[in-house]
ROVOMI-72036 format. One line per field, with one value per residue: residue in one letter; x negated, y negated, z of N, C-alpha, C, O in turn. Coordinates in Angstrom, 1 decimal. Atoms other than C-alpha are relative to their C-alpha. Layout:
<nodes>
res	a,... .
n.c1	X,... .
n.c2	Y,... .
n.c3	Z,... .
ca.c1	X,... .
ca.c2	Y,... .
ca.c3	Z,... .
c.c1	X,... .
c.c2	Y,... .
c.c3	Z,... .
o.c1	X,... .
o.c2	Y,... .
o.c3	Z,... .
</nodes>
This chain:
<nodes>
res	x,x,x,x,x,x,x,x,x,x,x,x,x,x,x,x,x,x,x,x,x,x,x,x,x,x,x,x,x,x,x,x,x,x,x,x,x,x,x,x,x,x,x,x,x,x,x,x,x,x,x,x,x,x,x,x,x,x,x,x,x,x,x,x,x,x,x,x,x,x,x,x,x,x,x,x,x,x,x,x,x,x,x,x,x,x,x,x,x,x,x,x,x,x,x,x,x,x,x,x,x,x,x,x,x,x,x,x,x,x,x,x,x,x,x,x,x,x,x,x,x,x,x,x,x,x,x,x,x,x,x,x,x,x,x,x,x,x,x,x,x,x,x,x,x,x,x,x,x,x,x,x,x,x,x,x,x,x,x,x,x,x,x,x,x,x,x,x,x,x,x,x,x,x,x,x,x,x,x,x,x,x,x,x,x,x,x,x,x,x,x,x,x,x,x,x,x,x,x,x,x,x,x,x,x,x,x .
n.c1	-1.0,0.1,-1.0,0.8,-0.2,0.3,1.7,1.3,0.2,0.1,0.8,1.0,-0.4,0.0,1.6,0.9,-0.4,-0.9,-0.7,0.7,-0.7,-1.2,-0.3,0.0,-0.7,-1.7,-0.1,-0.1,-1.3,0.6,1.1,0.5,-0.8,0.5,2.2,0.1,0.0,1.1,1.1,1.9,1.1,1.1,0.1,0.5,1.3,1.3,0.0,0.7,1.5,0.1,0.1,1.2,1.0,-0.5,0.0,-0.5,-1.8,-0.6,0.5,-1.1,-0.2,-1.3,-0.8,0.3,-0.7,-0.3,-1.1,-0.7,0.4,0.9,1.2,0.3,0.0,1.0,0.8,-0.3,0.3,1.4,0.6,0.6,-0.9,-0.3,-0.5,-0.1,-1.0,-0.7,-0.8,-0.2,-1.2,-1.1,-0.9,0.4,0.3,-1.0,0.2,1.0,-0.2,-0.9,0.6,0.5,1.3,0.9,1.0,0.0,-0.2,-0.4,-0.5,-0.2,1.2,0.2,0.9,0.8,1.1,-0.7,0.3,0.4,0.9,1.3,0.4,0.2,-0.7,-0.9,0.5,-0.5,-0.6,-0.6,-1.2,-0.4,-0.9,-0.1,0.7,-1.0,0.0,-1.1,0.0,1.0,0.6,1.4,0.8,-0.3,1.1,1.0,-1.1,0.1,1.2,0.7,-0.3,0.8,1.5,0.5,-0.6,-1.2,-0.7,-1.0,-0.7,-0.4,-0.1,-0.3,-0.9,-0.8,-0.2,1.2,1.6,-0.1,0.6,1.5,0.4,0.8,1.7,1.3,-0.1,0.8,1.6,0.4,0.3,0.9,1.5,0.8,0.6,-0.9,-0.8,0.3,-1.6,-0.2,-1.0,-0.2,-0.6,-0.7,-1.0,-1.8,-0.7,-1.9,-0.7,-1.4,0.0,2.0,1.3,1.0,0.7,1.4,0.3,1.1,0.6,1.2,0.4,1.0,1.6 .
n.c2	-0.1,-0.9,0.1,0.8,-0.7,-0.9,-0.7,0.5,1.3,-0.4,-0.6,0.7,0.4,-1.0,0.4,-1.4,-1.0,-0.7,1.1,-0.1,-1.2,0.2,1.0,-0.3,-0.9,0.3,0.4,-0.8,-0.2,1.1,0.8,0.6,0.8,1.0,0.6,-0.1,1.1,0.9,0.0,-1.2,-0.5,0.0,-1.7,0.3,1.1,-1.0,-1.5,0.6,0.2,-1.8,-1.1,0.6,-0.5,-1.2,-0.4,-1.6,0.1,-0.6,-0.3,0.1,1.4,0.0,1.0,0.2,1.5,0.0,1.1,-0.9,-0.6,0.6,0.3,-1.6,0.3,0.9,-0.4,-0.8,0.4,0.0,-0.9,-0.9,-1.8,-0.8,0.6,-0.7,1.7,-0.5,1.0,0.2,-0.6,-1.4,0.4,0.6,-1.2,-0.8,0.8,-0.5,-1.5,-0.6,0.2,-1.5,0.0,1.0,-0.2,-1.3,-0.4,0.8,-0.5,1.5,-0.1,-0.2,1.1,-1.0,-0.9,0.7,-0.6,-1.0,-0.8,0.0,1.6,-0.4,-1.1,0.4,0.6,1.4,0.4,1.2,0.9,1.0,1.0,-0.6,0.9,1.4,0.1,-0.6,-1.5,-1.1,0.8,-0.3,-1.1,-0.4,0.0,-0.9,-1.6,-0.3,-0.2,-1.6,-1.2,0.5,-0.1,0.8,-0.2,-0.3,1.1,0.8,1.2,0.2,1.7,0.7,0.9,1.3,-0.3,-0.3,0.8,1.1,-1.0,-0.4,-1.3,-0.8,-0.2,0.1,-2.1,-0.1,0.7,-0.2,-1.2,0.0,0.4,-1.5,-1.0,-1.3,0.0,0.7,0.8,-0.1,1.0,0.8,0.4,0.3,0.7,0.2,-1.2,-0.2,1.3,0.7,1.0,0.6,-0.6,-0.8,-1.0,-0.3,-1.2,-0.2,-1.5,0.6,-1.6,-0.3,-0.3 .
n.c3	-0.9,-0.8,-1.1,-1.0,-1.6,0.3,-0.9,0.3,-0.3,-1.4,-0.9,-0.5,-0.5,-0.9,-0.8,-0.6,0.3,0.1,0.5,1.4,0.5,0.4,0.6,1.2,-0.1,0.1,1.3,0.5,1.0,0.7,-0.1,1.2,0.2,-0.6,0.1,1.4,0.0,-0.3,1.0,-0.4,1.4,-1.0,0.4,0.9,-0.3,-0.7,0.9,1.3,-0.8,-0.4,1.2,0.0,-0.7,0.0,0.9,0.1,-0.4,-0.8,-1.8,-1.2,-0.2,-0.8,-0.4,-1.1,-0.2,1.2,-0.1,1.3,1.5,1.3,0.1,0.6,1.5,0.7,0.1,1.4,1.0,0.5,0.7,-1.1,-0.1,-1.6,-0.9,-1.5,-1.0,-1.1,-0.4,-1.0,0.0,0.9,1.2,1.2,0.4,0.8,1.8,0.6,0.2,1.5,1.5,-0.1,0.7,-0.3,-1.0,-0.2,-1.9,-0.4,-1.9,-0.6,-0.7,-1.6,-0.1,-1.5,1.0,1.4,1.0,-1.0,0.7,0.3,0.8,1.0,1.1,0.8,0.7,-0.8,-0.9,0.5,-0.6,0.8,-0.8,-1.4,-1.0,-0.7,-1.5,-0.4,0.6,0.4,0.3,0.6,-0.3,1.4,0.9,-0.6,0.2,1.9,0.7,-0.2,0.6,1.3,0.6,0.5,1.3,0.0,0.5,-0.8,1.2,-0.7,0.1,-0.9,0.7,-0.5,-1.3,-1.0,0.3,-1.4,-1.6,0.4,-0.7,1.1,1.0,-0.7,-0.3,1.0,0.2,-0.6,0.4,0.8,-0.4,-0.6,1.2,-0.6,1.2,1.6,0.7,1.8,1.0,-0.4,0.8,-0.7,0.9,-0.1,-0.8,0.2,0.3,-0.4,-1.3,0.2,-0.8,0.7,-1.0,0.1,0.1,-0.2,0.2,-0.8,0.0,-1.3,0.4 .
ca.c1	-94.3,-94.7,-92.6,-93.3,-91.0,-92.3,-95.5,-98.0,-97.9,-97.8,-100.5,-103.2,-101.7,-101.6,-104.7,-105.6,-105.4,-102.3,-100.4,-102.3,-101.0,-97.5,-97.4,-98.3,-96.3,-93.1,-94.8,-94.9,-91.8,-92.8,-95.9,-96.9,-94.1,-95.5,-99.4,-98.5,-96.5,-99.4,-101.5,-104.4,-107.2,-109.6,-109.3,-110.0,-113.2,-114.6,-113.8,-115.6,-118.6,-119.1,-119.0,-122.1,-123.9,-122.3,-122.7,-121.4,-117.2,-117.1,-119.3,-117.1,-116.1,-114.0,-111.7,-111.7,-108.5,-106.6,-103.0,-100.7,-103.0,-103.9,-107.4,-107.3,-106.0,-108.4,-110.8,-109.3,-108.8,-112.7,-113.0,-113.7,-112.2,-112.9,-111.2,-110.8,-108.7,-108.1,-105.8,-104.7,-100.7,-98.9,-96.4,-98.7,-100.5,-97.2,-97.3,-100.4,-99.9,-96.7,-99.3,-99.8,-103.2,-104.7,-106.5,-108.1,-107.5,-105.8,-105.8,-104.9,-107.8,-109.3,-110.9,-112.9,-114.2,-113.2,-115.5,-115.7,-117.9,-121.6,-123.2,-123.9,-121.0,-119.8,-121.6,-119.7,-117.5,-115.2,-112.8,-111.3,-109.3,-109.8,-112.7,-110.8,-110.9,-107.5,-108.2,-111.5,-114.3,-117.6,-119.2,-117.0,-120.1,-122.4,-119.9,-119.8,-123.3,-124.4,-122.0,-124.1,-127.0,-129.9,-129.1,-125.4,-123.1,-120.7,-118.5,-116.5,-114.8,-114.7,-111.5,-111.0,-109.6,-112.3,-115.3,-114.1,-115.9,-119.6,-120.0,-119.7,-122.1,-124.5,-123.6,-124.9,-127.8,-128.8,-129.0,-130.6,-133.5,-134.5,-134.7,-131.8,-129.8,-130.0,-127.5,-127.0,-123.9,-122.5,-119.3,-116.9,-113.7,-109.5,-108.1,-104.1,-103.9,-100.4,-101.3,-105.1,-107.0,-110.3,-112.7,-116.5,-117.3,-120.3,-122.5,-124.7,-127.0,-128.5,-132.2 .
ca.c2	-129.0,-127.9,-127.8,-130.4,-128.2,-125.0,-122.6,-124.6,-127.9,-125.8,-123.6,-125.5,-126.5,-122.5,-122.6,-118.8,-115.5,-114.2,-117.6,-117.1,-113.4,-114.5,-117.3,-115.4,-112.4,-114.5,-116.2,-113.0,-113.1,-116.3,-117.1,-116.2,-118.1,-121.0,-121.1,-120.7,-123.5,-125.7,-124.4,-121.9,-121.8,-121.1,-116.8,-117.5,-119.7,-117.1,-114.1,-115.9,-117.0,-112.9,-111.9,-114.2,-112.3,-109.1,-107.2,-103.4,-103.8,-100.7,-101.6,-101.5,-104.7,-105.7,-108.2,-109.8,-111.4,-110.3,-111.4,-110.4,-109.7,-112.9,-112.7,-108.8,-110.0,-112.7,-109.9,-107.5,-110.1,-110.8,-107.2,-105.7,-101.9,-100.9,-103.0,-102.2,-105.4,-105.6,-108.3,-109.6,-109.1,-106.2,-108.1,-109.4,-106.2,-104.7,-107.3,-106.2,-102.5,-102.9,-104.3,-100.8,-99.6,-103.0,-102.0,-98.7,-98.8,-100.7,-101.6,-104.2,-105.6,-104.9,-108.2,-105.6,-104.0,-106.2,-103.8,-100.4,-98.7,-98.2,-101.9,-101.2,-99.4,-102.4,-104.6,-107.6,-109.0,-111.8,-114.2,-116.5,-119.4,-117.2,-119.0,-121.6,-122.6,-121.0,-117.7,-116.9,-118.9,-119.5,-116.4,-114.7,-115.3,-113.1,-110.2,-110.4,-110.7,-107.5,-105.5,-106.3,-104.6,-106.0,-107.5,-107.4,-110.3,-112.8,-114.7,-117.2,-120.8,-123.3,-126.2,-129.6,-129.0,-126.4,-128.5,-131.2,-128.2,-128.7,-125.3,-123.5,-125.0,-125.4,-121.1,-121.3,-123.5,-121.9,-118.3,-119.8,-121.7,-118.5,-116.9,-114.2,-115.4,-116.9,-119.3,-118.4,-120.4,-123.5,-125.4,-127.8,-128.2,-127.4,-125.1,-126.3,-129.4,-129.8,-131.0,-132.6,-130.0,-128.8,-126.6,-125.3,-121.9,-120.2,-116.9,-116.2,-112.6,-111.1,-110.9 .
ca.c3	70.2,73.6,76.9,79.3,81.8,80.9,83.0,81.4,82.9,86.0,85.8,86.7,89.8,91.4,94.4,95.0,93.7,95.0,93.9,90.7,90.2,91.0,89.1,86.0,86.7,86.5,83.1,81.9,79.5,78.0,77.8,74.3,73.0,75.1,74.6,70.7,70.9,72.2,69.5,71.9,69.5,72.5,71.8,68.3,68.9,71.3,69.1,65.9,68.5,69.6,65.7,65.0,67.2,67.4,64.7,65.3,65.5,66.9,70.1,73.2,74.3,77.4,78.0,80.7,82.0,79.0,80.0,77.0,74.6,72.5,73.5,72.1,68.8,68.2,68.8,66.3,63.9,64.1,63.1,66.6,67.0,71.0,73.0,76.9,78.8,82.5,84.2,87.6,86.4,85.9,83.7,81.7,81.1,80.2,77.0,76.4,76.4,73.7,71.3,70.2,69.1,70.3,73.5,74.1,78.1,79.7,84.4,86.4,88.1,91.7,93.0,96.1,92.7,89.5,87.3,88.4,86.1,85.5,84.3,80.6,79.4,77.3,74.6,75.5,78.3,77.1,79.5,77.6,79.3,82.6,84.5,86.8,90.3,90.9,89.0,88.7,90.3,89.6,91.1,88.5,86.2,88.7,88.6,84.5,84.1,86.5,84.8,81.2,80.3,79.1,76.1,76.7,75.5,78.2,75.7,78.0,78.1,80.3,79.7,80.4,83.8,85.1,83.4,86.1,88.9,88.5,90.3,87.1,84.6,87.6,87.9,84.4,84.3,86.9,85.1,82.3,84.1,85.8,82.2,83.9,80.6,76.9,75.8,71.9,71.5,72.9,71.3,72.5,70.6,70.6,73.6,73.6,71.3,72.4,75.7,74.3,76.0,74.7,76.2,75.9,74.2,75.4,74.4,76.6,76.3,79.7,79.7 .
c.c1	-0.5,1.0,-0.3,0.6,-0.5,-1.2,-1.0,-0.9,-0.2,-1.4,-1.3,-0.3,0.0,-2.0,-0.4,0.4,1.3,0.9,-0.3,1.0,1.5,0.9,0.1,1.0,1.4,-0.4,0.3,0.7,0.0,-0.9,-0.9,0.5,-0.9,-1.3,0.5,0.7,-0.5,-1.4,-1.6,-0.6,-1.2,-0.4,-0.7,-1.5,-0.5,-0.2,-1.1,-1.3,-0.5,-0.4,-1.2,-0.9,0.2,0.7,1.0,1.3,0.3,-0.7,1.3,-0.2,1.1,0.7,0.6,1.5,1.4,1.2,0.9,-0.6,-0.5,-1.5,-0.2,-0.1,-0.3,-1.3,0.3,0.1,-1.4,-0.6,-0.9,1.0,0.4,0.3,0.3,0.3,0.4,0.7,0.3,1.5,0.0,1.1,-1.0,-0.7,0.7,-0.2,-0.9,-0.1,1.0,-0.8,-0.7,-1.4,-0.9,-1.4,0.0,0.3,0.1,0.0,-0.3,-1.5,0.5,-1.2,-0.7,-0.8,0.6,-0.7,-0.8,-0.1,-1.6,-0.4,-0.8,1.1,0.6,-0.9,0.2,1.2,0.5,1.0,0.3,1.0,0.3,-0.6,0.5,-0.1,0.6,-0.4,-1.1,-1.3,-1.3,-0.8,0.7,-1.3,-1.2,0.4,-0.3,-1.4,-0.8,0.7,-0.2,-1.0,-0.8,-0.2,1.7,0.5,1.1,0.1,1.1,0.1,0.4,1.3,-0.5,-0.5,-1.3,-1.6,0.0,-0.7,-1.1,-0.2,-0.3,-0.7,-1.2,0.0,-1.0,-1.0,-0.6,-1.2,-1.2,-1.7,-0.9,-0.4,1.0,0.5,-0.4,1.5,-0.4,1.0,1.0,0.8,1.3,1.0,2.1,0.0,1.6,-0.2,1.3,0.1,-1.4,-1.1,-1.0,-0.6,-1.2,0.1,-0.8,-0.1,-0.8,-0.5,-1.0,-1.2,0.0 .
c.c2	0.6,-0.7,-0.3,0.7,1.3,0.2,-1.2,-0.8,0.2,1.1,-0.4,-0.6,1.6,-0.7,0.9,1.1,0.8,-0.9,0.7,1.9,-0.2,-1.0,0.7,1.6,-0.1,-1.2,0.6,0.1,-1.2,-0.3,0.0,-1.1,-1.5,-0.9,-0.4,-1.5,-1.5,0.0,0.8,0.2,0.3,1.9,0.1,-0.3,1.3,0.9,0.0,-0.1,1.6,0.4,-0.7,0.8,1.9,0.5,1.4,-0.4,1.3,0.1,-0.1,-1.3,-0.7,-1.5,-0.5,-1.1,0.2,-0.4,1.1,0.7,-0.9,-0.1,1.4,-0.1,-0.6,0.8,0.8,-0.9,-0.2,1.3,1.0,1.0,0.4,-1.1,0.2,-1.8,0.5,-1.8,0.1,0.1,1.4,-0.2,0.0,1.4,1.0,-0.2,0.2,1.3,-0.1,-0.6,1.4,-0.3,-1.6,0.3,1.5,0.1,-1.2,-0.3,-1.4,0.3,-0.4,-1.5,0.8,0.6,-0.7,1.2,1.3,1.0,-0.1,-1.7,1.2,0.4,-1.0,-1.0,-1.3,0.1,-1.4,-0.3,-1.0,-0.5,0.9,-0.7,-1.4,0.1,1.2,1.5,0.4,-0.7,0.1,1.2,1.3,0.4,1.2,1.2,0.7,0.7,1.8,0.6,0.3,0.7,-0.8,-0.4,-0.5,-2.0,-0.8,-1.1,-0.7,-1.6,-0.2,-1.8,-1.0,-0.3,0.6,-0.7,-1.4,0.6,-0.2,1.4,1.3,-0.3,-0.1,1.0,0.2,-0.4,0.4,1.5,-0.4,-0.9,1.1,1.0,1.4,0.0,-0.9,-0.7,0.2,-1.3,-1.3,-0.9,-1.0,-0.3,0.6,1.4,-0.2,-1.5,-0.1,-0.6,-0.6,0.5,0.5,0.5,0.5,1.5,0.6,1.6,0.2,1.8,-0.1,0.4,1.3 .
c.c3	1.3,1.5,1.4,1.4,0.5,1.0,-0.3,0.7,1.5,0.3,0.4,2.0,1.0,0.9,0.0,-0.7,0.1,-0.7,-1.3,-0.5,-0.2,-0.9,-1.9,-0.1,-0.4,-1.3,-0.9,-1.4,-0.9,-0.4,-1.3,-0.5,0.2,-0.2,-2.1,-0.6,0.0,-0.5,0.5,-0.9,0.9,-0.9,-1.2,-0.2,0.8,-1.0,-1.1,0.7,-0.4,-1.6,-0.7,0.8,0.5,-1.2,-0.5,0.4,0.5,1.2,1.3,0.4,1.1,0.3,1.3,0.4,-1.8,-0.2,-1.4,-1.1,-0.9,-0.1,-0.6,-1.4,-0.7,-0.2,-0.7,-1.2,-0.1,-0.2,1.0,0.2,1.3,0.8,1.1,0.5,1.7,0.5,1.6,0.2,-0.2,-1.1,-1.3,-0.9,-1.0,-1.5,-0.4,-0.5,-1.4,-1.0,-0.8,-0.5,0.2,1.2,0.2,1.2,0.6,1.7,0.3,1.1,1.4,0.0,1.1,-1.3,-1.4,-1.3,0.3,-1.2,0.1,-0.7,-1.5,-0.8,-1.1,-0.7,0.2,0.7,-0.8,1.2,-0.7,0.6,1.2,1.1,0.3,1.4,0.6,-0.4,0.0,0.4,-0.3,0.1,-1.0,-1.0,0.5,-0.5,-1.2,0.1,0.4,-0.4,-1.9,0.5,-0.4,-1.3,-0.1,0.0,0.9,-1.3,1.1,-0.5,0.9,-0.6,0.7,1.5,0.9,-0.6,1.0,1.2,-0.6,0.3,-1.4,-1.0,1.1,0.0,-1.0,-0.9,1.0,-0.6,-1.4,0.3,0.4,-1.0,0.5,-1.2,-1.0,-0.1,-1.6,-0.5,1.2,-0.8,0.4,-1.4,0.9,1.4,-0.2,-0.4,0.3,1.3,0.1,0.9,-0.7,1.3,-1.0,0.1,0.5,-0.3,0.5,0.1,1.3,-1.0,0.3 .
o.c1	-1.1,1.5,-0.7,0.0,-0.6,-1.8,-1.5,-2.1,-0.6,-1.9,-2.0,-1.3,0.0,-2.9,-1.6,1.5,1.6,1.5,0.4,2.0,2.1,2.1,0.9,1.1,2.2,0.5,0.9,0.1,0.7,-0.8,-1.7,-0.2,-1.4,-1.7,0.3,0.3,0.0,-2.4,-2.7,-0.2,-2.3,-1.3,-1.9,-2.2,-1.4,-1.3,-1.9,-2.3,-0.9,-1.4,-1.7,-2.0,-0.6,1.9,1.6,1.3,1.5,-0.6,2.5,-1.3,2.1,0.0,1.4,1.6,1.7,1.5,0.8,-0.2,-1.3,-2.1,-1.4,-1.0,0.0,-2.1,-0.7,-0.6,-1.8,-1.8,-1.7,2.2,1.5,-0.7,1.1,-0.3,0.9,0.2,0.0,1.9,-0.6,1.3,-0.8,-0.4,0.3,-0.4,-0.8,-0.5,0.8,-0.3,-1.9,-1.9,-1.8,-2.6,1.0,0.5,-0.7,0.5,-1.0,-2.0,1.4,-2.2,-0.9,-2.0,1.6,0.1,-2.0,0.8,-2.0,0.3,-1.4,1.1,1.3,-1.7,-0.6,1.9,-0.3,1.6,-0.7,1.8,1.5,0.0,0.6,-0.1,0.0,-0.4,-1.1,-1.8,-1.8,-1.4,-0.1,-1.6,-1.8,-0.1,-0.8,-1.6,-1.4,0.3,0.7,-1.6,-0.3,-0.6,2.0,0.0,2.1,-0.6,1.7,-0.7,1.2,1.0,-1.1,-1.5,-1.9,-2.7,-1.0,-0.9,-1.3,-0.8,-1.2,-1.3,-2.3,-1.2,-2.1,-1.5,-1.6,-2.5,-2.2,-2.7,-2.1,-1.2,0.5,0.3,-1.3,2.6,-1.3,0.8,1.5,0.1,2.2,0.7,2.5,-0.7,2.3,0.0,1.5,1.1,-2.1,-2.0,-0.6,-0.4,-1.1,0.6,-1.0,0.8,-1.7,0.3,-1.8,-1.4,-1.0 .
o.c2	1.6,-1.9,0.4,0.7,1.6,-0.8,-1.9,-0.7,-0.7,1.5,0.6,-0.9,1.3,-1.5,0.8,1.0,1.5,-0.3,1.5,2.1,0.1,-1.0,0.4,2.0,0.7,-1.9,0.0,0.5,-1.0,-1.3,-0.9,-2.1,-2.2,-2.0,-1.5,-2.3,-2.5,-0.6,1.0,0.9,0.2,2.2,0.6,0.4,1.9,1.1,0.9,0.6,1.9,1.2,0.2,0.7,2.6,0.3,1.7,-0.8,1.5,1.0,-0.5,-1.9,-1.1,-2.5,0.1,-2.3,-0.6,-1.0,2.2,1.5,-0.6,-0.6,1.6,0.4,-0.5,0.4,1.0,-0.5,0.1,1.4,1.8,0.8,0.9,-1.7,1.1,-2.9,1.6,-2.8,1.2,0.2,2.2,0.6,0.4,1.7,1.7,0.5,-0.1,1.5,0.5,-0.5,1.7,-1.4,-1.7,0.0,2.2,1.3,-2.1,0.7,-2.4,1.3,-1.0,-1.7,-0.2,1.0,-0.1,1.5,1.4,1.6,-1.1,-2.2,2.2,0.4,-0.5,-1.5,-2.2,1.0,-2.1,0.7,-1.8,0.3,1.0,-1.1,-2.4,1.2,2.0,2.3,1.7,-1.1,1.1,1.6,2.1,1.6,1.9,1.9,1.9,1.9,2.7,1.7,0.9,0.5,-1.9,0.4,-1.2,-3.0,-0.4,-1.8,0.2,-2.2,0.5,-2.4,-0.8,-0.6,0.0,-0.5,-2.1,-0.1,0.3,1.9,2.0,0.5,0.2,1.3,0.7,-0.1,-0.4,1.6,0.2,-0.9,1.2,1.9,2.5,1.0,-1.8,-0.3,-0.4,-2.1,-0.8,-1.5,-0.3,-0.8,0.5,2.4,0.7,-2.4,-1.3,-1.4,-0.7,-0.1,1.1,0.5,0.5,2.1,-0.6,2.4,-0.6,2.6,-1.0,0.8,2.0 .
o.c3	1.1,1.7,2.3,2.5,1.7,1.6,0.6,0.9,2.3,1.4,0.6,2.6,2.2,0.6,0.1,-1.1,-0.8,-1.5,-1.8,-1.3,-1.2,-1.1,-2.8,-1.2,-0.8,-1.7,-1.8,-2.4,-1.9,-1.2,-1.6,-0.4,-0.7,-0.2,-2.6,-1.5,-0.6,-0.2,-0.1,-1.9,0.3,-1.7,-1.0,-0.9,0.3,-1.5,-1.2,0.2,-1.5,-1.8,-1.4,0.4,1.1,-1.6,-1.6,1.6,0.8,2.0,1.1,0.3,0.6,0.6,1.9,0.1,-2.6,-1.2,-1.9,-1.8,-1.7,-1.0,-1.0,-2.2,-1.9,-0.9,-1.4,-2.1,-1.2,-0.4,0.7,0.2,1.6,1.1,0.9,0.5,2.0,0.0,2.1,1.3,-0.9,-1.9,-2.4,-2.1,-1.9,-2.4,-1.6,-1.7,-2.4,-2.2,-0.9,-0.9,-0.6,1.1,0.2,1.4,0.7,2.2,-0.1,1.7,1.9,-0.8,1.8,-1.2,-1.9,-2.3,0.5,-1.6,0.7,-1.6,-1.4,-2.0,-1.9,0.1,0.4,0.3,-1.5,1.6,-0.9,1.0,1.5,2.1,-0.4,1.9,1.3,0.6,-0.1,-0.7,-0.8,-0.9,-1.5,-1.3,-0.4,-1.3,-1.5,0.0,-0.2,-0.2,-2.5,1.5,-0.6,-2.1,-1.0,0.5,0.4,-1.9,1.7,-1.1,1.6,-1.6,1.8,2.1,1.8,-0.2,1.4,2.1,-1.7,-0.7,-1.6,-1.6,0.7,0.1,-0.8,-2.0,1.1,-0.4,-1.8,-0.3,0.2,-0.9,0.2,-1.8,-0.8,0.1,-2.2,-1.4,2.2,-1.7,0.9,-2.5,2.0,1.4,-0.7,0.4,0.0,1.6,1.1,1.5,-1.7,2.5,-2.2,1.0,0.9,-0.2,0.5,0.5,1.6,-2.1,0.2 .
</nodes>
């Protein structure tokens, strides 16, 4: 089932960041409901990728983009403990916050400073259904990767929609010709069967 009048059908269709914040700000109150409807198995698929290669569930682990929370709880159900999420709502964040005990720290993100800590402090970086023209574009991938150690884990999918932008696998054939990064995992399957979207997993460890 899913709701041809509903956000969905619409968010692809925001152009820029602040559109993009207000568009999801005023999904807010729906939007589990909504994606669950249309079957998201993207969260899932990354989370499972990550636990193949990420062994210690209590490494710290940030979320990137984390929205209500289903990408938190695909990463607790794979048996990950520290979770740290930041977002470009404040709604959405809210719905993340009442998942009690899901995320240790929670802040809406600064695009002038998206990750304002020391590079290192986190074992893996996850966006899941974040990287998109509208929301997050390619250079996104830069940002992640210098705030990774060497070593450190970028779990991320690309859908449908943003696999139509060359700009980001060329981002990331780029990182791996130079030997900057390792691709471990690579997977194309379901993001929202209810509207025949799939999308490409990727694992990718800084050198």
């Amino acid at each position: 089932m899913n709701d041809q009048d509903g956000f969905l059908q619409k968010a692809y269709s925001v152009v820029d960041v602040s559109e993009t914040r207000a568009f999801y700000e005023d999904w807010a109150a729906t939007y589990d409901r909504e994606i669950a409807e249309n079957g998201y198995a993207t969260p899932r698929r990354c989370a499972e990728a990550l636990s193949e290669f990420l062994s210690d569930k209590d490494a710290p682990i940030l979320d990137v983009g984390c929205g209500t929370g289903l990408s938190g709880v695909a990463l607790a159900e794979a048996g990950f403990r520290t979770i740290d999420g930041n977002d470009l709502s404040a709604e959405m964040l809210k719905a993340a916050a009442a998942r009690k005990g899901l995320y240790r720290k929670l802040w809406e993100a600064d695009l002038n400073d998206p990750f304002p800590f020391e590079p290192g402090q986190y074992a893996a970086i996850t966006a899941m259904g974040v990287l998109a023209t509208s929301h997050a574009p390619a250079s996104t991938i830069d940002d992640i990767l210098a705030a990774l150690a060497s070593g450190g884990l970028f779990v991320f999918s690309l859908n449908d929609h943003t696999l139509q932008d060359p700009s980001y696998e060329a981002r990331l054939v780029e990182y791996l010709d130079t030997g900057a990064a390792r691709l471990l995992f690579k997977d194309y399957g379901d993001h929202l069967p209810g509207i025949d979207m799939k999308s490409n997993v990727y694992v990718l460890e800084k050198a």
